[in-house]
C-alpha positions as CSV (number, residue, x, y, z in Angstrom):
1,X,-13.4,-3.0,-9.1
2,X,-10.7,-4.3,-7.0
3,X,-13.2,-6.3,-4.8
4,X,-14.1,-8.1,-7.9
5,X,-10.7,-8.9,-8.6
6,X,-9.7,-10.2,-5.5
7,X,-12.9,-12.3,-5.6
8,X,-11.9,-13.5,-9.4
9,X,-9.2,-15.0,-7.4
10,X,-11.1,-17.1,-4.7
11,X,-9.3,-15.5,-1.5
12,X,-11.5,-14.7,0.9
13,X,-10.4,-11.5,2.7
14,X,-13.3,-10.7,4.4
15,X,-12.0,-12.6,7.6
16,X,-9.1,-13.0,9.2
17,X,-7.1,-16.2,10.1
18,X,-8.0,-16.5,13.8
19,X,-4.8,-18.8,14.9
20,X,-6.5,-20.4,18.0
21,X,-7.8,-17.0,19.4
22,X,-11.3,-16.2,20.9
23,X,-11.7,-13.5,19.0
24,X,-10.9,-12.2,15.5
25,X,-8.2,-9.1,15.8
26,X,-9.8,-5.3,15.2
27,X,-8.1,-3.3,12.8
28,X,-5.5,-1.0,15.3
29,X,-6.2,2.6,15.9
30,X,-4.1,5.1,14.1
31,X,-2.7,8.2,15.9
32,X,-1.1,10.4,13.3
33,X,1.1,12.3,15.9
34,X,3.0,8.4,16.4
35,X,3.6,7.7,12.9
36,X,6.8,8.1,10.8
37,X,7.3,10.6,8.3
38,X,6.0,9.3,5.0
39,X,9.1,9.6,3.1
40,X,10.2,12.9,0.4
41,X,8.0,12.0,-2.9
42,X,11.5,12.2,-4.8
43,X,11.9,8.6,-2.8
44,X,8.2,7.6,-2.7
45,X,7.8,7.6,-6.4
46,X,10.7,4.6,-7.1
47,X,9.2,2.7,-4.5
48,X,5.9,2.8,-6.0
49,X,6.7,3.0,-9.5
50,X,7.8,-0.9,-8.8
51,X,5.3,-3.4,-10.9
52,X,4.8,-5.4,-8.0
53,X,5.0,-2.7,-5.2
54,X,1.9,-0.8,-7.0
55,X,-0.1,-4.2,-7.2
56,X,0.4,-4.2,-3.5
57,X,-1.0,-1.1,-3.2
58,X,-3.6,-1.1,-5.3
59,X,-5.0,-4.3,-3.5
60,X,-4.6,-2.8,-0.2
61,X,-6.5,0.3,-1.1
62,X,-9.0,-2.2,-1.1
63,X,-8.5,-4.2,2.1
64,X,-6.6,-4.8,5.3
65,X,-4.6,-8.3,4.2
66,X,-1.6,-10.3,5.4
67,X,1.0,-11.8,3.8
68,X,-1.0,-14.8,2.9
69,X,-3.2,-13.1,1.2
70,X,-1.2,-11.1,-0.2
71,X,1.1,-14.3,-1.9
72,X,-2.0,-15.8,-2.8
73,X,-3.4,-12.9,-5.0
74,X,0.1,-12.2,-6.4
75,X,1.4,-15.4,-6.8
76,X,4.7,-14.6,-5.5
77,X,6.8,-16.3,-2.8
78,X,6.7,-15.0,0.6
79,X,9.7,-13.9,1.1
80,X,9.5,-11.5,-2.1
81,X,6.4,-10.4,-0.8
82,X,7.8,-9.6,2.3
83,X,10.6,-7.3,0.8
84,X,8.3,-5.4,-1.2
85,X,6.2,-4.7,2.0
86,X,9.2,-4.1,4.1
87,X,10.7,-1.2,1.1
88,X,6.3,0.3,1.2
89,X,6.7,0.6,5.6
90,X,10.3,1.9,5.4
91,X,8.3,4.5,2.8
92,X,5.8,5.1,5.3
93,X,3.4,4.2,3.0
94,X,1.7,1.0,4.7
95,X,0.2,0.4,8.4
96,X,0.5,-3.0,10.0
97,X,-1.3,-4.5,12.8
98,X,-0.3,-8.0,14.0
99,X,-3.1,-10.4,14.7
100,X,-1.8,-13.8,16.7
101,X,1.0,-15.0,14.1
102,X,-0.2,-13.2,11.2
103,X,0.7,-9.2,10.1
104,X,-2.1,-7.6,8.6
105,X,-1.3,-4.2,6.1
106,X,-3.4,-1.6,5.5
107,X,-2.8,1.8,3.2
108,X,-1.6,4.7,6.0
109,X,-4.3,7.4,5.4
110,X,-2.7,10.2,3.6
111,X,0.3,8.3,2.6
112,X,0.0,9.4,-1.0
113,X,-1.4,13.0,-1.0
114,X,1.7,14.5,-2.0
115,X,2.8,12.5,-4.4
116,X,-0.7,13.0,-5.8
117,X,-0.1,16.7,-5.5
118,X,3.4,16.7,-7.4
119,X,1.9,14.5,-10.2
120,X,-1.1,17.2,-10.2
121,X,1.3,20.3,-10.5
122,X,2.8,18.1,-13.8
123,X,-0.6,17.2,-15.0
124,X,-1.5,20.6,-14.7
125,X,2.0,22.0,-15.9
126,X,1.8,19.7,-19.3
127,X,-1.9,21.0,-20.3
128,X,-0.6,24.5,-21.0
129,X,2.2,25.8,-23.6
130,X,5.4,26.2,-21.9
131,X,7.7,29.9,-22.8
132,X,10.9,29.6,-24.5
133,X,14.3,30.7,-23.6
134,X,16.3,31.5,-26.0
135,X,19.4,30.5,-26.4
């Protein structure tokens, strides 16, 4: 579904700009003992409860883009695109791996689960009939 919508748009993301290199840049490795803490879900959820933060997201569960891409599928100005991905690292919730004068962002593995877990317990939580104190 989201392949489809970044193709609606015409952006080709299935390459990366190569900026007078030999070689296109490989995704980086990631080794989960060297990452920052994703951050406590009480401040994940404001950061992703953003309109334009959760369109980030949801495009990057789909690819590895940069900033161009990114603009270009949002149809925002770089520099607010860069503040929203600069508030989803500070979160811990995106990866990036610089290629020649581009940044590329992936979603950090993981980066979610417990956020998807709190949201769970409520789910969960909201299906059955709560007791009642009294008063």
């Amino acid at each position: 579904m989201l392949t489809e919508a970044v193709a609606a748009v015409g952006v080709d993301v299935s390459s990366r700009p190569n900026s007078g290199q030999d070689a296109p840049c490989k995704p980086a490795d990631v080794d989960a003992a060297t990452l920052p803490e994703v951050a406590p879900v009480g401040e994940v959820l404001p950061v992703v409860a953003d309109p334009m933060r959760w369109r980030i997201l949801t495009l990057l569960a789909d690819a590895e883009l940069c900033t161009t891409h990114l603009q270009d599928l949002l149809g925002a100005k770089q520099a607010l695109v860069s503040h929203h991905l600069k508030a989803l690292r500070e979160a811990g919730l995106v990866l990036t791996a610089p290629c020649g004068r581009f940044t590329y962002y992936r979603l950090r593995p993981g980066a979610l689960d417990g956020l998807r877990a709190e949201v769970g317990l409520l789910a969960a939580a909201s299906r059955g009939v709560p007791a009642r104190r009294a008063c």
